[in-house]
C-alpha distance (Angstrom), angle and dihedral (degrees) to the residues before:
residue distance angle dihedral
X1 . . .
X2 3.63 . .
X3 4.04 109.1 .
X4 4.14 108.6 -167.7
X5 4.37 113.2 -144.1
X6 3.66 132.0 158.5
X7 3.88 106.3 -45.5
X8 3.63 96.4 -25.9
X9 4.10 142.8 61.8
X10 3.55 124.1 -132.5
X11 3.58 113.7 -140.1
X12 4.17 113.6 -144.9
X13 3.78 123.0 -176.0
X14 3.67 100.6 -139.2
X15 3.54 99.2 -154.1
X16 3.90 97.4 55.5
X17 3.98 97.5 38.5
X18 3.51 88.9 -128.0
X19 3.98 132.5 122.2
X20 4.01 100.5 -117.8
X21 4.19 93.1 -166.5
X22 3.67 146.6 -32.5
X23 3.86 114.7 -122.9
X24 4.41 122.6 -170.3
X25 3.08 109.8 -126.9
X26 4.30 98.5 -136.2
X27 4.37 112.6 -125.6
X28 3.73 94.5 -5.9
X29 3.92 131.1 148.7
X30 4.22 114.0 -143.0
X31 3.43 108.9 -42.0
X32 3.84 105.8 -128.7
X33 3.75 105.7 169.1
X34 4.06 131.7 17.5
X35 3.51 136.9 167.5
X36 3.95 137.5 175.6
X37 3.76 119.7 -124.8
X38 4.08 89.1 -167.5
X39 3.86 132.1 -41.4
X40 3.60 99.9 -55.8
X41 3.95 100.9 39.7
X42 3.64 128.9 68.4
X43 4.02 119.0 173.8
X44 4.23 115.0 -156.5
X45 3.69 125.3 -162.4
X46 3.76 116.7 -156.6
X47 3.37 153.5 -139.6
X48 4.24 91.1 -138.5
X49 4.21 79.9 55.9
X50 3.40 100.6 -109.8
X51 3.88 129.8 124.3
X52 3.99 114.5 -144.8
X53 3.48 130.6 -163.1
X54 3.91 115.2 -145.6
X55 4.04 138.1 -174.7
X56 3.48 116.2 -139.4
X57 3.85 116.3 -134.4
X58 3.51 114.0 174.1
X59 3.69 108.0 -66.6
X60 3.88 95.7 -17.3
X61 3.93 134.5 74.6
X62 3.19 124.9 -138.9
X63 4.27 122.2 -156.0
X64 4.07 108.6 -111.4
X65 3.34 97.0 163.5
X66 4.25 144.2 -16.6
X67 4.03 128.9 -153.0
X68 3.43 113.2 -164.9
X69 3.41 131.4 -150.9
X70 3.72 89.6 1.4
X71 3.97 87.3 162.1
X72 3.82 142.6 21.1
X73 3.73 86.1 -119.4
X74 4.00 152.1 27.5
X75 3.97 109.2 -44.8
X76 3.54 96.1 -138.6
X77 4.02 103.1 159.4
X78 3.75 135.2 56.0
X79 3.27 125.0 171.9
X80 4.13 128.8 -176.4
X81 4.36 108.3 -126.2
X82 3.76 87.0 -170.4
X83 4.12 118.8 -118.9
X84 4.25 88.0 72.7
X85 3.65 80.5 -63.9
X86 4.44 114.5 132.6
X87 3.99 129.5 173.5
X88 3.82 114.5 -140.1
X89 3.91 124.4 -158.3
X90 3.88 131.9 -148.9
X91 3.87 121.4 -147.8
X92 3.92 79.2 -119.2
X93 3.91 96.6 65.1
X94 3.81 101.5 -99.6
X95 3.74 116.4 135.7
X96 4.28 113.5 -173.8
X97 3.98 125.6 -174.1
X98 3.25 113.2 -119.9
């Protein structure tokens, strides 16, 4: 599980109850939403409004891709669909497939 914070995500194996690592999150605004697609990718949602796409390496992520201004207000939910698939969700009740 993929818990967003100030700057950073907080990565908690589930299974175990116990917080695995804490990884910055490099140039970001408050992280409001996050969710991992599998082991290596981790999408944010924002509080700038943009949705970013990262690769996990270790303790480091690396940039794949950015969406700006995605919505009109806070991103503050993501949720993995399965298939590479995630839902996102505004502060001003719009969900979008991604």
């Amino acid at each position: 599980m993929a818990v967003p914070g100030e700057n950073q995500i907080t990565i908690i194996d589930i299974d175990k109850y116990k917080q695995v690592k804490i990884i910055k999150v490099p140039d970001s605004s408050w992280i409001l939403g996050s969710c991992k697609i599998n082991e290596n990718i981790l999408f944010t949602g924002e509080r700038n409004l943009s949705i970013r796409q990262w690769k996990i390496e270790e303790d480091n992520l690396i940039l794949v891709s950015k969406k700006d201004n995605a919505y009109n207000g806070d991103i503050n939910t993501l949720v993995n669909l399965g298939n590479g698939h995630f839902a996102s969700g505004s502060d001003g009740g719009i969900i979008k497939i991604w």
